[in-house]
C-alpha positions, 0 to 999 in steps of 0.5 A: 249468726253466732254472736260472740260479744262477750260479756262485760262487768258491771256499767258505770250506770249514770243513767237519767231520764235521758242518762249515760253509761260508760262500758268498761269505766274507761273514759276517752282521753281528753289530750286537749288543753283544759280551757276552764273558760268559767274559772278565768273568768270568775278569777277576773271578777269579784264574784261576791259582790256579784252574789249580793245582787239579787236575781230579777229576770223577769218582773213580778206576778204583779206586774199585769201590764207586763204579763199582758204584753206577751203575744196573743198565741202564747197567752192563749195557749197558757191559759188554756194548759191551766184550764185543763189543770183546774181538776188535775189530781195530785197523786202520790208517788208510791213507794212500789213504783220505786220496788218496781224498778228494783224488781223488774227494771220498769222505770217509765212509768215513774219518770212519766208521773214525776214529769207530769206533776212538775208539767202541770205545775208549769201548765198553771203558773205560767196561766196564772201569770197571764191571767192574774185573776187569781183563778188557778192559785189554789191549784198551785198551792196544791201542786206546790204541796203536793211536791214538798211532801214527796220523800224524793224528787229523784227518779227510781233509776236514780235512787242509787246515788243515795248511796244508802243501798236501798231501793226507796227514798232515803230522807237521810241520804239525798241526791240531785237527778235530772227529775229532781233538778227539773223539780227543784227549778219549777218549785224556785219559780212557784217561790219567784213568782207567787211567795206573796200570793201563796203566802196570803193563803197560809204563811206556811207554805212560801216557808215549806217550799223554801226549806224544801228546796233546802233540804232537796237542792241546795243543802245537797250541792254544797254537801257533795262533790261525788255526785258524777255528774259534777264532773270531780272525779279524776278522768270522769266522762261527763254528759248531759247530766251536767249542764242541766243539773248544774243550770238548775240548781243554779237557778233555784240558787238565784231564785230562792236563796238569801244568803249572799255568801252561800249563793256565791258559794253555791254559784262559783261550785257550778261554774267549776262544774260546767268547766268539766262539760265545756273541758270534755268537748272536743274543739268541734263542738261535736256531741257524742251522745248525738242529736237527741240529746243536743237540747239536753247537753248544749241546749242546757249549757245555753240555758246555764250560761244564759243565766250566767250572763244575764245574773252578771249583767254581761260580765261573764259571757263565753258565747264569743268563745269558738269552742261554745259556739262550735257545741251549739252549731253541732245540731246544723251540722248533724241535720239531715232533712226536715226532723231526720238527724244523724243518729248515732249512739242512743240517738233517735233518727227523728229528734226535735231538739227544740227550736226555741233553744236552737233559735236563742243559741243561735242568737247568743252566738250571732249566728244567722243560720241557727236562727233561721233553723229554729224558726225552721224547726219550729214550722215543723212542729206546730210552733206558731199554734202552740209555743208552749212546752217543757219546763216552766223555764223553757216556757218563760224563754220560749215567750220572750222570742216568739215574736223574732222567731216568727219574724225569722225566716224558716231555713234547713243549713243543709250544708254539703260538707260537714267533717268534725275530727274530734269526734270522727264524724263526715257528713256529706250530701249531693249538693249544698242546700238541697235535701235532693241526691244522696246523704251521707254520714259515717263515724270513726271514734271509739266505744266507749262514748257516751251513750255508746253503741259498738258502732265504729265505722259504720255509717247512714246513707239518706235518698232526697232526706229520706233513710234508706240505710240506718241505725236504729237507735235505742229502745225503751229505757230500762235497767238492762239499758245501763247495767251489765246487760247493755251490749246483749240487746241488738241495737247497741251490737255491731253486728245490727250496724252497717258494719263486719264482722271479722272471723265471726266476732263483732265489735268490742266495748270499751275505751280501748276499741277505736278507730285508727289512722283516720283521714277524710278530704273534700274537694267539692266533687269527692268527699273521702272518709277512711279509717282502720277498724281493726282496733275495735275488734277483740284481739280473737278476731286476728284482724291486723287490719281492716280499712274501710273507705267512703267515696262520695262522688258528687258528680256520679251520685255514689257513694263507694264503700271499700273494705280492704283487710288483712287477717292473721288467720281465717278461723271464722265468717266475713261478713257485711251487714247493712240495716235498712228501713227499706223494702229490699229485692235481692240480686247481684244488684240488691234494690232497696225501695222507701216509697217512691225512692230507690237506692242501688247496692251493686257488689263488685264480685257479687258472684263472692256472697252468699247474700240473705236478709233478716227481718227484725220485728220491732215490738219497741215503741220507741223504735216502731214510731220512727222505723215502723213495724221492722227493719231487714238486715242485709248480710253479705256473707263471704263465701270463701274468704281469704287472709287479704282481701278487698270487698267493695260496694257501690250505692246509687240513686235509681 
């Protein structure tokens, strides 16, 4: 099929470890009321005698009886991670991993090293915490020096915020990234935890390592206000960069610093920070980055207000307020079936957003069923056995809810109807409470989100919880994941989503493209879902309408879908496409087949298409792990199109 996606100017790169891109530099607009729920309440309070407290969230090394009171798996599992450390070598960061990204775009493997030395930092505290024998000391001092010596704690995709212009640390133009953040909390709890024991080694080094967190951290965050992810700039789009930068630096804040007035500061700066984040949602609570990256973005807002609340001793509390209860109880509302969630964007189809982090959000807000879905998610992935992972951060949280999430019973919310308008996405399934029958998401929204993919419109379909038609989300990360090059790799085109394409053109990037005249209504036996696609086209695909409709029949178990459209001109191919993880026999009924389970496509007119499917091998670890070794794209190419028409197709359950 001859693509026609053209291509664009440079990306606004915001990428991370888990990062962003903006298309085109425009932003959705943000036409909500701006509630800056943190600045009301910092006005209410009087936030430098607040500052003068110190920070104590948990007692000190010293405390054995306290240390030892943690449960029996957690403890366990802590002193066997540091075991496994005694020999850990701490090796250097090369200033060719750096050239490397510059050369070839190649970042894995330097994000993989800096996130293993912070890793087994956090791997021998905490085993040195539970033990108290002064067993693992040594290598911690090792690993504390070890990181004050780099020249950055900044990933190599992230250099450029250095605004330098060079490909290598720069020590005299520093930056705050999501790696360098991560480090920066691990080395304030190395300081929290062990400045005494550490400092009867050598004085030196409690010294260096608070002068490091200076130089690294604090002294940057009260210099800057162009760092993106600050959310400052006029019309910024903000991501998950900014809770989890900001609950960071914060925390290093209240771990390491001693100076009252420079902690207020630094304090009162995050809190206008993360009103930027709380702003950019919609009232839904909806994340457009999608469900992979709900422990990144409303997991880390948790965390940030968490600290907040306990530092203020409850007096600034948001998680009464519905629009942060609403960002939290996103990932209930985009679950599909056991770790399978509804994968738009850059999102994974199997994520696992941590269920601790969902188990204390849903405590935070009072709400029994997020509970239950931590504890559910942690049933799924060996929680019991082995609590511990992550920062040093998620580690001390995790230890401190074992028990009650162990007492909660495990349960899916699985709920039969879900609509979040701001962000345009319906969920339905068959029946609430049950994975059995058809599942069903779909999307309106505009290209121009967070992570985006060109992607309005399109839609999943799940059988008994498994995927039948998907998304197959993104590939590794590399430069060309963020630059100019994004919208030339498959995943993120239109034409490899359930989507047409209109006189031979897919969908375009960039803010402007987005749905229009979106309605969606469910009365318990139908949900319908409909918009107009026509606005995410280029204007070359003379398209003056195209209304695709979502029909989910509870009692039948179908699902319609409807194209309706009206083109200026044909100049070019109509088409529709669908992507299947599944094994597909063609006919004027076309089976797809995942196991034991068969999803019925029935054309109406089949006799119209010229029907072909293509294999796309992936090569891509990140994708086979999910999909396996392809996907089949099914194209259903009409044959004689026509200025109006209607195409429709109906899936079922066999």
């Amino acid at each position: 099929m001859k693509q026609r996606i053209k291509r664009l100017g440079t990306l606004l790169l915001c990428s991370g470890l888990l990062g962003t891109a903006v298309p085109d530099g425009q932003a959705a607009p943000v036409t909500q009321p701006r509630p800056d729920l943190l600045q009301k309440t910092a006005e209410r309070l009087d936030m430098d005698s607040l500052c003068r407290e110190t920070y104590r969230p948990y007692p000190g090394y010293a405390d054995r009886t306290f240390w030892q009171s943690l449960p029996e798996e957690v403890k366990r599992q802590a002193v066997a991670l540091s075991e496994a450390r005694l020999d850990y070598v701490w090796r250097s960061v090369t200033v060719t991993s750096y050239l490397d990204f510059a050369r070839q775009g190649i970042r894995v493997p330097n994000d993989r090293h800096i996130g293993e030395r912070y890793s087994a930092l956090a791997d021998l505290m905490l085993g040195e915490l539970v033990e108290g024998q002064g067993r693992f000391l040594d290598q911690i001092a090792d690993g504390v020096w070890s990181l004050c010596e780099q020249s950055t704690w900044v990933a190599t995709a992230h250099i450029y915020w250095q605004l330098s212009g060079t490909a290598v640390p720069d020590i005299d133009h520093r930056t705050i990234d999501l790696s360098g953040g991560m480090t920066a909390n691990t080395l304030a709890w190395a300081y929290y935890f062990f400045k005494e024991p550490l400092g009867k080694l050598s004085p030196t080094i409690p010294q260096r390592l608070r002068a490091e967190l200076n130089r690294h951290t604090l002294d940057v965050y009260l210099d800057r206000n162009d760092m993106f992810w600050l959310g400052f700039r006029e019309g910024a789009q903000v991501n998950n960069w900014n809770p989890w930068c900001n609950f960071n630096v914060l925390t290093t804040a209240l771990l390491v610093e001693e100076d009252p007035a420079r902690r207020a500061a630094i304090v009162r700066k995050t809190m206008r920070s993360v009103d930027q984040f709380i702003n950019f949602f919609k009232p839904d609570g909806g994340c457009e980055e999608g469900p992979s990256y709900w422990g990144h973005a409303a997991g880390m807002l948790n965390n940030y207000l968490e600290v907040l609340k306990g530092y203020s001793h409850g007096r600034i509390d948001l998680f009464g307020e519905q629009r942060v209860k609403n960002i939290g109880l996103y990932i209930a509302n985009a679950h599909i079936d056991s770790l399978y969630f509804v994968n738009f964007a850059d999102a994974e189809a199997k994520a696992s957003p941590g269920a601790s982090t969902v188990f204390r959000y849903g405590r935070n807000i009072a709400d029994s069923t997020m509970m239950r879905f931590g504890s559910y998610l942690g049933a799924l992935t060996g929680f019991t056995d082995s609590p511990l992972s992550g920062t040093m951060d998620n580690r001390l949280k995790t230890a401190f809810v074992y028990n009650d999430m162990q007492k909660a019973r495990p349960a899916a919310p699985l709920y039969r109807s879900v609509w979040m308008d701001g962000i345009e996405v319906a969920v339905a399934r068959t029946r609430g409470g049950s994975a059995q029958g058809l599942t069903l998401a779909a999307k309106g929204g505009y290209n121009a989100e967070s992570h985006n993919h060109n992607d309005v419109g399109s839609f999943l379909l799940y059988v008994d919880g498994h995927p039948m038609m998907v998304d197959a989300g993104v590939g590794t990360y590399t430069a060309a994941t963020f630059d100019h090059r994004r919208y030339t790799i498959w995943m993120m085109q239109s034409e490899y989503h359930n989507l047409p394409v209109v006189n031979g053109y897919g969908q375009q990037a960039g803010g402007k493209y987005r749905s229009r005249n979106v309605r969606h209504a469910d009365n318990g036996r139908v949900m319908s879902f409909s918009l107009d696609l026509a606005g995410a086209y280029p204007a070359e695909a003379a398209c003056r309408s195209w209304t695709r409709g979502y029909r989910f029949d509870r009692q039948r178990n179908t699902v319609t879908l409807t194209d309706t459209y009206d083109l200026s001109e044909v100049k070019g191919s109509v088409e529709l496409n669908f992507l299947t993880c599944g094994t597909v026999r063609l006919g004027p009924v076309i089976e797809i087949t995942a196991g034991d389970r068969t999803l019925r496509m029935t054309p109406a007119e089949a006799s119209k298409y010229e029907i072909t499917t293509e294999t796309v091998e992936l090569t891509d670890p990140r994708l086979s792990k999910i999909w396996g070794e392809k996907l089949t794209r099914i194209t259903l190419k009409v044959k004689q199109p026509k200025a109006k028409d209607t195409l429709r197709i109906t899936f079922s359950q066999q």
